[in-house]
KOLTI-253512 format. One record per residue (C-alpha): residue in one letter; residue number from 1; x, y, z. Coordinates in Angstrom, 1 decimal, always signed. Each point is the difference from the previous one (the first is absolute). Example, Ala and Ser with C-alpha at 12.3 -4.5 7.8 and 13.67 -1.06 7.14 Angstrom:
2
(pt A,1,(+12.3,-4.5,+7.8))
(pt S,2,(+1.4,+3.4,-0.7))
This chain:
98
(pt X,1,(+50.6,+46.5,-79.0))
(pt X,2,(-2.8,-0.7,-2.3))
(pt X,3,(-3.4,+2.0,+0.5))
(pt X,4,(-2.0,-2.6,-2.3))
(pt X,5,(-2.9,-1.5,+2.4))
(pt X,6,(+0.6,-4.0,+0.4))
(pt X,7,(-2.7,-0.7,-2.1))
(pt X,8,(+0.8,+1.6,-2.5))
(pt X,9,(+3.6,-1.6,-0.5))
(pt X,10,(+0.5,-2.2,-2.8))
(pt X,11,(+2.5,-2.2,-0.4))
(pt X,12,(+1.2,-2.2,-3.0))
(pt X,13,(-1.3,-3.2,-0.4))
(pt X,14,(+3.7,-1.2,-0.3))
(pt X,15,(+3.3,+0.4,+0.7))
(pt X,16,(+2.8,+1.0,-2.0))
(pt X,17,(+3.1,-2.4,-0.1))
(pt X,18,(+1.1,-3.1,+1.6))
(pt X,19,(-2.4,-1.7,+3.0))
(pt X,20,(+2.6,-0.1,+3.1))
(pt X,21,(+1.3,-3.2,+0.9))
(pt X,22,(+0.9,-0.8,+3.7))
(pt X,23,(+0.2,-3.2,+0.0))
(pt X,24,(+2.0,-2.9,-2.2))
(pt X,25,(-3.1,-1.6,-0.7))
(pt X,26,(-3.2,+2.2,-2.2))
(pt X,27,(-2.5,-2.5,+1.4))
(pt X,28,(+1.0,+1.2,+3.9))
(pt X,29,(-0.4,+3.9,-1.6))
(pt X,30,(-3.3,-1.1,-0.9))
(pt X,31,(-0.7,-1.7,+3.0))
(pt X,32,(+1.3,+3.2,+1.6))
(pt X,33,(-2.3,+2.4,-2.0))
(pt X,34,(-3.1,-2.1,+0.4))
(pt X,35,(+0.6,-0.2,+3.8))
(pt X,36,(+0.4,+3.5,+0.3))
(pt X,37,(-2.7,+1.2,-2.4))
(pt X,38,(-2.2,-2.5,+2.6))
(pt X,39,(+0.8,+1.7,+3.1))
(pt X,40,(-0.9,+3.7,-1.5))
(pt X,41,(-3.4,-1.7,-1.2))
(pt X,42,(-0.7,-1.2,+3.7))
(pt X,43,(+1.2,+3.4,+2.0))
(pt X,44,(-2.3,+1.5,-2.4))
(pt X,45,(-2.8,-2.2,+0.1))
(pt X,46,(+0.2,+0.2,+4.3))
(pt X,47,(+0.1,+3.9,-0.6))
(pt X,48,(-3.4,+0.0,-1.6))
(pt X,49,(-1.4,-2.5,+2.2))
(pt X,50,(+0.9,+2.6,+2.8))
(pt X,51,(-1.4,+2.4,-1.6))
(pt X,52,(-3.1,-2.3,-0.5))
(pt X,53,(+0.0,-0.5,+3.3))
(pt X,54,(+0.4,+3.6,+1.6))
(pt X,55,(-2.8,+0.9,-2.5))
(pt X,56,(-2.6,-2.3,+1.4))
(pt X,57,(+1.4,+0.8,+3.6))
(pt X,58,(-0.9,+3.4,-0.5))
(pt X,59,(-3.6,+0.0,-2.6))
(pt X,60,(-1.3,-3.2,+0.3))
(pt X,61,(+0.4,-0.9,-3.5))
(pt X,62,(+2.4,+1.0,-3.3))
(pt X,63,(-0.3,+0.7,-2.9))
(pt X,64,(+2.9,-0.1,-3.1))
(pt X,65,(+0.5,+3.8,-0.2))
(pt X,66,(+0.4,+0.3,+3.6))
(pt X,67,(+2.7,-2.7,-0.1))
(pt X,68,(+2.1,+1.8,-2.6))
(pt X,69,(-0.9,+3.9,+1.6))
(pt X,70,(+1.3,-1.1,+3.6))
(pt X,71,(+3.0,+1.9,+1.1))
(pt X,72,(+1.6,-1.6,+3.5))
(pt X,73,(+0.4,+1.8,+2.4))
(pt X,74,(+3.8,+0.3,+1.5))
(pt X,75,(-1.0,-2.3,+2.7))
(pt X,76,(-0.9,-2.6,-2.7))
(pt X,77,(+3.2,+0.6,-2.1))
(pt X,78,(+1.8,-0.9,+2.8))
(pt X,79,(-1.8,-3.0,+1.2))
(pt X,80,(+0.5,-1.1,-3.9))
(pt X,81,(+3.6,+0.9,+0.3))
(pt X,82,(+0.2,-2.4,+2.7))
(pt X,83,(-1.4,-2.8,-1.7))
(pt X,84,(+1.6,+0.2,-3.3))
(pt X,85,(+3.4,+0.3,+1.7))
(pt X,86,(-0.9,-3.2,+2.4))
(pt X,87,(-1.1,-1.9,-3.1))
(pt X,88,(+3.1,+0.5,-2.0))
(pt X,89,(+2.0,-1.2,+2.7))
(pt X,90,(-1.8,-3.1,+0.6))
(pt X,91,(-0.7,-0.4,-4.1))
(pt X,92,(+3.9,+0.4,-0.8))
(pt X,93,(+1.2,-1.3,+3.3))
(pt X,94,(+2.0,+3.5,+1.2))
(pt X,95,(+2.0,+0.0,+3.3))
(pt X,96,(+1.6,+2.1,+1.9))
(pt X,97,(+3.8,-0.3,-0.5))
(pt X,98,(+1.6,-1.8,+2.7))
């Protein structure tokens, strides 16, 4: 396993070889990407909010640096957990097999 802190990782700006193809059609790839590259830009976006949220819960008001120095607690990541997994269910329409 890697050592290098997350924020320190950098990663090419793009890939070697062919883009993957899954499906017959490149516009429904596209379609695919763009759909998926949307739902990682919501999760992400209700993560802040939450942390928005529990911020003003807890001090009253926020400030930027506070935003980007919270750390969840357990509790949190688990509530989080919950909600991402919920929300990929409902986004990509996962059952339980029958």
């Amino acid at each position: 396993m890697n050592d290098t802190p997350a924020d320190q990782v950098r990663l090419p700006r793009e890939t070697k070889g062919k883009r993957p193809r899954f499906f017959d059609d490149p516009a429904i790839d596209q379609m695919m990407t763009f759909m998926l590259e949307l739902t990682t830009e919501v999760a992400v976006l209700r993560e802040r909010m939450d942390t928005v949220e529990r911020l003003l819960e807890e001090r009253g008001s926020v400030t930027r640096a506070a935003i980007e120095a919270y750390q969840p607690s357990a509790a949190v990541e688990a509530e989080r957990n919950a909600w991402r997994e919920a929300y990929l269910k409902r986004i990509y329409r996962m059952h339980p097999p029958v």
